[in-house]
Steps between C-alpha positions, in 0.01 A plus 500: 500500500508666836609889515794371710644299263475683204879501298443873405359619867811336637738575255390886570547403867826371464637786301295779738688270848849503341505891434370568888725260580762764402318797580391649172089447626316431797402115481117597662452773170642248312223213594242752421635581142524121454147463621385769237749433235504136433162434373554828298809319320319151510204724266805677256679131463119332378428818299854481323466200423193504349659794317752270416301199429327749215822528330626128535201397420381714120875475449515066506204485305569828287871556507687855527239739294223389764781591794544843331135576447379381853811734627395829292145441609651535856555841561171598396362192750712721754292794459232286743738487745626843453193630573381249766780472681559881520179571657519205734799668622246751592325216685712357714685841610096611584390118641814458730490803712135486555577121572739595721291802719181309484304701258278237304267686355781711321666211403179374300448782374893533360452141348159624304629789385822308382267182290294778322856732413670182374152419282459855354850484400590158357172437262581769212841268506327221458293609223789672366664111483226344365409755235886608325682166626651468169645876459598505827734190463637652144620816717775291578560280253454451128526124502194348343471163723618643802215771471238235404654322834464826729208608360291201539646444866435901640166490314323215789752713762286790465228349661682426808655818578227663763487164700889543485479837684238404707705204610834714591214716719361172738860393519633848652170526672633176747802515466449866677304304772809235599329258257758424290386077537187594300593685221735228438249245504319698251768631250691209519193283417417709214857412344465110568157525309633696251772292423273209516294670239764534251603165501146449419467738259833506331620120488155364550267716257814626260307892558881648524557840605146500516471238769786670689297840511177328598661294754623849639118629464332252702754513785493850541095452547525230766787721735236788455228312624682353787615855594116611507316240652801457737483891588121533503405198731807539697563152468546199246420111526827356488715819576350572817406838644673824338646759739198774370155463373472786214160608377449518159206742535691795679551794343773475191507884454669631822694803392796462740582146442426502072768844577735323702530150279536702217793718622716238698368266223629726141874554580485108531339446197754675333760311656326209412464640160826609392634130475214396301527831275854392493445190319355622211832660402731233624317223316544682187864580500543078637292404146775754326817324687323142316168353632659198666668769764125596501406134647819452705391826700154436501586167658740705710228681644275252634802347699541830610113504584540212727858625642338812629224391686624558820477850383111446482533353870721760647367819388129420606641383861693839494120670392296303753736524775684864447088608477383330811752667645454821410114458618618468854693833392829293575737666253815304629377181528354573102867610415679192671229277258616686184844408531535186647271372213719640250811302609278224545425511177798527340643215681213281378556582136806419524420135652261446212777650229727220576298214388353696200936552421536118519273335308442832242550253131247217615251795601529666166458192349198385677338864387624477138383127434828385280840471647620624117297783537745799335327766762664288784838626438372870619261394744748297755736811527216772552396277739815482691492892518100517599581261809766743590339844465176386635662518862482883537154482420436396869554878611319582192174317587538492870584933539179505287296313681589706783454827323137361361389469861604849572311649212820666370495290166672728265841485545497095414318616155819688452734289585332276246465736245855571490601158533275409155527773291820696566728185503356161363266603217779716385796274517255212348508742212834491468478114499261527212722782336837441575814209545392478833214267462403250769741630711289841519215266617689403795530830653120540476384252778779735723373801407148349565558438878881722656325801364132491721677327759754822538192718418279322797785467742538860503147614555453293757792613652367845526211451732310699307213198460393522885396854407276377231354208678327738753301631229335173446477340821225461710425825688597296873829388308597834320449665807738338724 
């Protein structure tokens, strides 16, 4: 299909247009968010559904207790991410402004010193997975087939998780260097295979859980190999040429870069963190409300997976673009990115909500697998509220995007934190412990996204991020 024709490039068009159209953004910003964004969302829609196709699948073949065990395996899963995605925050905030002022050996060197970061620290989780799969699923539950289920599942995840991280690292690494075409191509890929995989494995071979988790292996391996031939010849047969050549024989060690990924990089992994953290709680008190309110919000959560991937699209075009920016030491320009992209954002989530509003019973009951199901009658209604209180989360993830770029990454981390574990976990307690129930669960997707959004709205406000960037640009840039 040609880029110009793709439905979610032009529905981002059309939405980015109509708001210029009455002067909430500048229509030439908006084309280059699109540009950036759009394969970005194109990548979260194939990886959510493969996230989703995990659940719809184990759960037609294995019914509810497979749901529940894939979904506590999940969090821990996360962790990859968590850490990946943290330090390719790192990445792109590093890549971008050396993109940006023409400083290529830097750049290299920032990607390097990213890979070997995101190795050191995802392989003890790996082996951690692999090794204690089984206690690690019984932290949260004491339900014998739904540990069995989670266990078996996390077990073949563990081997995935550093090509996970490493993944999160190539994608940041072009997506920092206006390629966002590429990492699509890649990531995206990866999810067709892996659904194709568990088809294979799950319908075709009858390895369950198993064949979900190995599925997930294998096309976690094939992204990270694309990523490092891609990278290392500069090029790919049947991708074309990529925007930088990186050597993989440079020097991994550089003390500035390993120092600067790390500290733009932890504050995000924290961030990143807290919701998986998060989980661990939540999904216990949801087993104490009944375990079929367990499956209705597990289901619940991969629609919300797919309804916030413009998040994923915005919030790197707000990183890429706020940090380019910045590397020309254009600190108005950066700001103008930052929040236009945030009521871009919102606007968009609120496009997808709509559908998600309309047709919310025949989605549930394409996840669940039986139209009798009894977890159906909790799942429709929690996903009524998700498509509504995912819409501030497009000043969540498109502020932090911004703020990523700058280097001043803490202030999302507390927005988060206080979003997770001063308001949700604690009223899904009193779900678990009180009258309140379901209802209780309701309020914790809105505390999950007004509360960072507020949080991030406010620190960007402040100005006090252009400050911070000029520690970490290039010297030509910082010293405008």
């Amino acid at each position: 299909m040609s880029v110009s024709l793709n439905p979610v490039r032009l529905l981002l068009l059309w939405v980015g247009v109509a708001l210029s159209r009455v002067g909430l953004i500048d229509e030439s910003r908006a084309r280059r968010v699109v540009d950036l964004a759009w394969p970005r969302v194109v990548t979260g829609l194939a990886r959510m559904s493969k996230s989703a196709a995990d659940v719809a699948m184990v759960g037609v073949v294995l019914g509810p207790a497979a749901i529940t065990g894939v979904g506590f395996a999940g969090p821990y899963w996360g962790l990859a991410f968590s850490l990946g995605g943290g330090l390719a925050a790192g990445t792109i905030a590093l890549v971008s402004q050396r993109f940006s002022a023409g400083a290529h050996d830097e750049l290299g060197q920032a990607i390097r010193a990213s890979a070997l970061l995101a190795v050191a620290a995802s392989l003890s989780v790996g082996v951690l997975f692999v090794l204690f799969p089984r206690f690690l699923i019984s932290l949260i539950t004491n339900g014998p087939e739904t540990i069995t289920y989670g266990a078996d599942y996390l077990r073949v995840l563990g081997f995935g998780v550093p090509f996970a991280a490493l993944n999160l690292v190539g994608s940041r690494a072009l997506i920092g260097v206006d390629d966002a075409w590429t990492a699509m191509v890649a990531r995206a890929g990866g999810a067709v295979v892996n659904i194709a995989l568990n088809a294979v494995f799950i319908f075709g071979l009858g390895w369950g859980v198993v064949g979900a988790g190995l599925g997930t292996v294998i096309a976690n391996v094939f992204v990270t190999a694309f990523f490092a031939v891609g990278l290392a010849r500069g090029r790919l047969p049947g991708v074309g040429d990529f925007p930088v050549a990186v050597s993989p024989f440079g020097s991994y060690l550089h003390p500035g870069d390993l120092r600067d990924v790390f500290t733009i990089g932890l504050p995000v992994i924290g961030r990143n963190s807290v919701w998986t953290v998060a989980r661990f709680p939540l999904l216990a008190f949801l087993y104490v409300i009944g375990p079929n309110v367990a499956a209705a919000y597990i289901v619940t959560r991969r629609i919300w997976g797919l309804l916030n991937t413009p998040g994923w699209g915005f919030g790197l075009a707000a990183s890429s673009l706020v940090g380019q920016a910045l590397g020309t030491g254009d600190e108005d320009t950066a700001a103008r990115y930052g929040w236009e992209v945030a009521v871009f954002a919102v606007a968009t989530y609120a496009v997808f909500a709509v559908p998600v509003i309309l047709f919310a019973r025949p989605i549930v009951v394409l996840f669940l697998g039986d139209p009798a199901s009894p977890a159906i009658q909790y799942a429709v209604p929690l996903v009524y509220v998700a498509a509504v209180a995912i819409i501030p989360q497009g000043v969540t993830s498109g502020i932090a995007g911004a703020l990523d770029a700058t280097g001043d990454t803490r202030w999302p981390f507390y927005g988060r934190v206080l979003g997770m574990f001063c308001l949700a976990v604690p009223a899904a307690y009193l779900g678990a412990t009180t009258t309140l129930g379901v209802l209780a669960i309701y309020f914790t997707f809105f505390a999950e996204t007004v509360t960072p959004a507020i949080i991030n709205t406010y620190r960007f406000r402040s100005g006090a991020w252009k400050a911070i960037s000029r520690g970490y640009r290039p010297e030509q840039a910082a010293g405008d």
